[in-house]
Steps between C-alpha positions, in 0.01 A plus 500: 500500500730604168225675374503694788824559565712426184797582710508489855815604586459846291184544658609452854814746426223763389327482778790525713610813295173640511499425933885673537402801246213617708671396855140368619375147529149587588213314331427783227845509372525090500184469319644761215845335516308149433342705215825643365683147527182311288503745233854503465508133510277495228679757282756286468293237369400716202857594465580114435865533616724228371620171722781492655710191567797600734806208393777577708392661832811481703698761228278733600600570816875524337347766221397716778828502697655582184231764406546673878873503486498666121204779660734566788780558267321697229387725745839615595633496172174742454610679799862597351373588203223753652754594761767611247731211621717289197481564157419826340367414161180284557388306164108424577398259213246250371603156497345235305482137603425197335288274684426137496244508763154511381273409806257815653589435825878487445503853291268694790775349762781667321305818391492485902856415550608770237288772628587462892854497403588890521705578181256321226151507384316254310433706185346256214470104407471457158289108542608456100815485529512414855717864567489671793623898547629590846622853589810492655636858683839445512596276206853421454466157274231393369624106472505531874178531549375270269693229688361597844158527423532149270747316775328671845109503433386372143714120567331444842132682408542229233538238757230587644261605318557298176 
């Protein structure tokens, strides 16, 4: 049944997707859905995506609290600043960040996390020297937001993740 269906839960979501996108559950569009979700089952098999063993699952639901309040905030701080509210002189501004987090799963999470936040922008991760380069649009210090992306995501993505 793996060889079939490598994974089962992907598949079933494309078929699903594939059922809502063309609003019809008639036997045509469920036998091309069933289609769709094999072949994209098996794409990922080919793609050989890395294991992923989940340690601490209960700080996850604390990350994402925290990562909802800080996306409600950003976008009104984004709001003043594109409304013409606060300071006059914006300072937009790469920031780079040391990271000691070197799982695949934790760095996509926080490219997520940095990207949905409005304000910053995953720009580059240098895997070397274990660097990452956010752009920040209103940058006032620099230390600041080394400390919230280290103390807010990268400690509990570590917990999690690593």
């Amino acid at each position: 049944m793996t060889r079939l269906l490598p994974f089962p839960i992907v598949s079933s979501c494309l078929l699903a997707l594939w059922l809502l996108l063309n609003q019809a559950v008639t036997f045509g569009h469920i036998l091309l859905g069933c289609l769709v979700a094999l072949v994209g089952g098996r794409i990922l098999t080919v793609l050989e995506i890395p294991s992923v063993r989940v340690r601490r699952p209960g700080i996850i639901m604390r990350l994402l609290a925290r990562v909802t309040v800080d996306i409600v905030r950003s976008n009104l701080a984004v709001g003043r600043i594109v409304l013409g509210f606060g300071r006059w002189q914006r300072a937009p501004g790469f920031v780079e960040i040391p990271l000691d987090m070197r799982a695949p799963y934790g760095l996509a999470s926080l490219a997520c996390i940095i990207t949905s936040t409005p304000g910053t922008l995953w720009v580059n991760f240098d895997a070397q020297r274990g660097a990452l380069t956010i752009h920040v649009l209103d940058l006032v210090d620099e230390e600041e937001w080394i400390r919230t992306i280290k103390d807010r995501y990268e400690r509990h993505l570590l917990e999690i993740f690593e």
